[in-house]
C-alpha positions, 0 to 999 in steps of 0.5 A, spaced: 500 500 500 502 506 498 506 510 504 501 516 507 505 522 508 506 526 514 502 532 512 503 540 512 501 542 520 494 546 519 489 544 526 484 550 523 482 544 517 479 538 517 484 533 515 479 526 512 483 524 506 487 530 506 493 533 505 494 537 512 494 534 519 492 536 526 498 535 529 507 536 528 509 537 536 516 539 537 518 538 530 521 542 525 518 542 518 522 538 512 521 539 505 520 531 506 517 531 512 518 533 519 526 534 523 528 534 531 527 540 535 533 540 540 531 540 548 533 547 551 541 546 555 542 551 560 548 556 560 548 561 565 545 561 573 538 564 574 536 572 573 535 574 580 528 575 577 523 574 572 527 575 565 523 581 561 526 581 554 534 578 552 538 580 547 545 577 544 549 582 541 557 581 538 563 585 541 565 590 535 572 588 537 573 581 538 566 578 536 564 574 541 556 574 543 554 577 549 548 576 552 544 582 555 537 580 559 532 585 563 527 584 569 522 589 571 527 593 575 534 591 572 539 590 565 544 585 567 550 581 563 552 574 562 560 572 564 562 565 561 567 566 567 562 563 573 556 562 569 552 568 572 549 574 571 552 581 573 548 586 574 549 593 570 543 596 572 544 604 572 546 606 579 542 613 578 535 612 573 530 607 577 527 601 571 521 600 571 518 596 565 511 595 565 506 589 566 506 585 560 511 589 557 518 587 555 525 590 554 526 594 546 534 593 544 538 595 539 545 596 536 547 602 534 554 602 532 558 601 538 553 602 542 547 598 546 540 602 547 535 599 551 527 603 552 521 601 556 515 605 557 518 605 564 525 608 563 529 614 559 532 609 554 539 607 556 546 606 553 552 602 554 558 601 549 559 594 548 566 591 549 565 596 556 559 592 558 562 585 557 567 587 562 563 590 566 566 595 569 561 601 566 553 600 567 548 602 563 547 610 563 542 615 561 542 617 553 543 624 554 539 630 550 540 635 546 546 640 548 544 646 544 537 646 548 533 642 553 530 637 549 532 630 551 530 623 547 522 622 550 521 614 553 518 609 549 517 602 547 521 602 540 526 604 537 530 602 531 535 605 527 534 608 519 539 610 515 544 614 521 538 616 525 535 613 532 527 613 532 523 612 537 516 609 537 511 608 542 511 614 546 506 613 552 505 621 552 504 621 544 502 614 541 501 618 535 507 620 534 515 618 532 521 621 533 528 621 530 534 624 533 540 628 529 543 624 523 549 621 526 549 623 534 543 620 537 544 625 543 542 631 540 534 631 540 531 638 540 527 640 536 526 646 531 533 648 532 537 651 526 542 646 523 539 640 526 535 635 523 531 631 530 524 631 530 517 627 530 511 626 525 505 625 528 500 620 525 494 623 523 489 617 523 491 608 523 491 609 531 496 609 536 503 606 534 504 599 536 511 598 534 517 599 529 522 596 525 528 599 522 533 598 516 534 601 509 527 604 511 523 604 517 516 600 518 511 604 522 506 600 525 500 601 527 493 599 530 490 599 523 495 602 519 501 600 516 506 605 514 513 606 510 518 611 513 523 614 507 528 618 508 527 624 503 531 630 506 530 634 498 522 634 500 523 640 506 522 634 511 527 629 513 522 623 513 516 621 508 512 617 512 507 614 507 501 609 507 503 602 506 497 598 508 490 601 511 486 596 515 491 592 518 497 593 523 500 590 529 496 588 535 502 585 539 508 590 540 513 585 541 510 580 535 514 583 530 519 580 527 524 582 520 528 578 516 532 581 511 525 585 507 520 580 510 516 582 516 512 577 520 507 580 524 501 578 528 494 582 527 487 581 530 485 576 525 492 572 525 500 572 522 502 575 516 507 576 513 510 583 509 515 584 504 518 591 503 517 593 496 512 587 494 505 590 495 500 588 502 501 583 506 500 577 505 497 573 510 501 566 513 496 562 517 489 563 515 486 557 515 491 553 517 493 556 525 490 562 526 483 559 530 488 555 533 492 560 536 487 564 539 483 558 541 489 558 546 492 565 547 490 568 553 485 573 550 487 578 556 495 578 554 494 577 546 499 582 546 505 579 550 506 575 544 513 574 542 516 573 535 523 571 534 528 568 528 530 561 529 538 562 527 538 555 524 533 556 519 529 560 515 524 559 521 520 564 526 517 562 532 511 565 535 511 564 542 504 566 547 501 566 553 496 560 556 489 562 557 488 559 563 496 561 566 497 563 573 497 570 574 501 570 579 507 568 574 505 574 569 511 573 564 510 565 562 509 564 554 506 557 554 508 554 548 510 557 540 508 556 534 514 555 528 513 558 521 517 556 515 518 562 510 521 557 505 517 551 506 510 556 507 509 550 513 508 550 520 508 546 527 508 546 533 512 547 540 511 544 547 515 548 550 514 554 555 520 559 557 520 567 558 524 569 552 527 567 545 534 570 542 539 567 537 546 565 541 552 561 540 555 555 543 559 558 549 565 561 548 573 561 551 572 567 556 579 572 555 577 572 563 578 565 563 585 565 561 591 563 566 596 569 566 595 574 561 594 574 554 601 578 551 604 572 555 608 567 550 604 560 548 597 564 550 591 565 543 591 572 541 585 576 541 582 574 534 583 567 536 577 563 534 576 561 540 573 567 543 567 567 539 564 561 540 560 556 535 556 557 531 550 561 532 544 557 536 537 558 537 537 560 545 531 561 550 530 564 557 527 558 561 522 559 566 527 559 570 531 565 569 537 562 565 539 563 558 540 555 555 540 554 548 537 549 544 543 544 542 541 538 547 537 530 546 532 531 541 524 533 545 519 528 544 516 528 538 509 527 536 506 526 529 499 525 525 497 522 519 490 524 517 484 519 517 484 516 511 479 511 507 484 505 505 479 501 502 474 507 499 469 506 501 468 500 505 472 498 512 479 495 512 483 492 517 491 495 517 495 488 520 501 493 521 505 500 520 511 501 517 515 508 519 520 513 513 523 515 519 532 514 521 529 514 528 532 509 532 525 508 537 518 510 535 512 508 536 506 508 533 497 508 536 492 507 531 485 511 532 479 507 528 472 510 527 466 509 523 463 515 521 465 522 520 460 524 524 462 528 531 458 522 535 463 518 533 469 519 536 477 516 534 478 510 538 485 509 539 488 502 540 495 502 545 501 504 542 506 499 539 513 498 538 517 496 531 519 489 530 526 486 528 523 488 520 521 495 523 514 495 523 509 496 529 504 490 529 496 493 530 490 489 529 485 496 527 479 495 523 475 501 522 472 505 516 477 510 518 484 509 520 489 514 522 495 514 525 499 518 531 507 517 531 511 519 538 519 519 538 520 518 544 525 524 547 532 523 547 533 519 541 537 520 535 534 522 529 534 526 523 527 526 518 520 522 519 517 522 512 511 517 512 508 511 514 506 505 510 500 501 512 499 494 512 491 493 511 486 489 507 479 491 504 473 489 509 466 489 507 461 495 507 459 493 515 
């Protein structure tokens, strides 16, 4: 009998002979099927508190990572040396992010720039932050006048100019800096170019990314902000999109002239230059995505890139979570922008970020550095491997996900294997290198919802690598678990052993 593949991911639609399937837990898609997703390893000890955002930067001078993360009240920096984490909070300016928020970072040349709704944006320069011997301090204001950078929640960089977004005294607005010195912020001023626009309808900005040209999100609108110093203005911010907009502040993530972005109809993806958005998970997640979420916390949704993939992660909050841990994300959804495929994690944590295995601290280095025999400082090995995906745990720690695979669960679609009389499957071949799996069977004799799966107990392959069942029914389907911990690389498909029964 011909082999059944393991369908694309889509629990939104109905899966009876058809070409999707309901469930791909902790896998990641394959053009062939589906791959392992590596269990999160621990790296550092826990933050002192819970962590409020995260990011991995490389040091101008040696490119090494660095790891930053933020709680509500503090910035702090990962040492390779004793594993822990050290806090660079500043000394003068209380910190206060507020509930359901996170953390905005950026890099702006040498520099590190962290904002919250809570706290004046704050800067350190990087190679001095890995060292710890400077905190964080204020980004200062503008020294011809008195005006200096307002709090807001975004911020990105176009061109040579810092723009603020999400101002909490002006949710309308964005504001720039001068071009070249992001501490020059007046506004008005002869021979300086800082300013804001104000937008006049779309609602009020809900977040922002830079590059070549910035990307202004709104609660129903969508606009491009283009340099155009020759128009009297220094930004032209046009209408990209009217009607659609970002609902998740920190749901927003760009690659390369792709944004991904979560509205309140589902996901989307917007390529600059290449017409509206288009949407990625209608009729495929996004029922199931809102099923799950917690309706009040829609907007604590968080999307990153998964550095080995071309893959984003959208991870959310659990309706039904205990409000007294405010900052836990459940469980992700993936999407495979190459592959236009989805899956599934069952995973929770409180933060994702690129990372890379760890790195040979110059710290750590018996003696000193310009003694004879001792790696210089371009030396490989101070950088680290390669680039990872990594997460904060529940337990504050930054880990990256390079361990044993996670259990993995797959499922076929019902199918008829005799259309349109009953059959009886005597067994189950997996396409699949995995080492260990298992196979369940579910059976039922109608489509009807009176007539609920029943599923045999699970089996395990014979010496000839097949699972023996004995399931009779008019619709078969077939639930595949790799148990955690086992080596393997594809599962593509499994191949039935059945015969032809009668009409009843």
């Amino acid at each position: 009998m011909n082999p059944i593949k393991l369908a694309p991911y889509a629990p939104d639609t109905a899966s009876v002979d058809a070409s999707v399937s309901a469930v791909a837990t902790n896998v990641v898609p394959r053009s062939d099927g589906y791959g392992p997703v590596l269990a999160p390893v621990p790296l550092s000890l826990a933050l002192p508190a819970e962590c409020r955002g995260a990011i991995a930067v490389f040091s101008p001078t040696y490119n090494f990572p660095i790891y930053v993360a933020g709680t509500s009240t503090g910035l702090f920096v990962y040492k390779t040396t004793d594993q822990a984490w050290h806090e660079v909070t500043n000394p003068t300016t209380p910190y206060s992010v507020p509930p359901g928020d996170y953390w905005s970072f950026v890099v702006y040349g040498t520099l590190l720039l962290a904002c919250s709704a809570g706290t004046r944006i704050q800067k350190a320069t990087i190679d001095v932050l890995q060292a710890g011997s400077q905190p964080f301090a204020d980004l200062g204001g503008n020294t011809d006048g008195v005006d200096k950078p307002p709090r807001a929640r975004h911020m990105g960089v176009v061109g040579d100019f810092l723009v603020l977004a999400g101002l909490p005294d002006s949710p309308q607005t964005v504001r720039w800096s001068d071009s070249g010195d992001i501490e020059k912020w007046g506004l008005g001023l002869a021979q300086h170019e800082a300013d804001e626009q104000l937008l006049p309808d779309g609602g009020a900005v809900t977040g922002f990314a830079g590059g070549e040209y910035g990307v202004i999100f709104q609660e129903r609108a969508i606009r491009r902000m283009t340099l155009s110093p020759d128009s009297g203005n220094i930004f032209d911010c046009s209408v990209l999109e009217e009607n659609r907009g970002a609902v998740a502040p920190w749901c927003i993530a760009k690659v390369g002239p792709r944004i991904f972005f979560l509205d309140r109809d589902g996901f989307y993806a917007l390529v600059i230059g290449g017409g509206p958005s288009q949407p990625i998970g209608a009729e495929r997640v996004n029922r199931f995505f809102f099923g799950r979420v917690d309706p009040e916390r829609v907007g604590m949704t968080v999307a990153f890139r998964d550095p080995t993939g071309e893959r984003i992660l959208f991870a959310y909050r659990l309706a039904g979570t205990d409000a007294a841990d405010p900052s836990l994300l459940g469980e992700a959804l993936l999407y495979d922008w190459l592959l236009d495929r989805w899956s599934f994690l069952n995973v929770p944590f409180r933060f994702g970020l690129s990372a890379a295995t760890p790195d040979v601290s110059v710290d750590s280095i018996e003696g000193s550095v310009d003694d004879p025999g001792q790696p210089s400082l371009d030396d490989p090995i101070y950088q680290g491997g390669a680039t990872l995906l990594a997460v904060m745990t529940t337990d504050n720690r930054l880990a990256l996900l390079d361990g044993p695979a996670l259990e993995a669960t797959v499922q076929t679609p019902d199918a008829m294997l005799a259309r349109p009389n009953r059959s009886f499957l005597r067994g189950a071949r997996l396409d699949t290198d995995a080492d260990d799996w298992r196979v369940a069977i579910g059976v039922r004799e109608s489509l009807a919802a009176s007539s609920p799966v029943r599923w045999l107990p699970e089996t395990a392959p014979t010496v000839e690598r097949i699972a023996p069942t004995r399931a009779s029914g008019r619709y078969h389907r077939a639930r595949v678990r790799i148990p955690a911990g086992t080596t393997w690389s594809y599962v593509s498909a499994i191949e039935p052993d059945a015969t032809a029964e009668g009409a009843r």
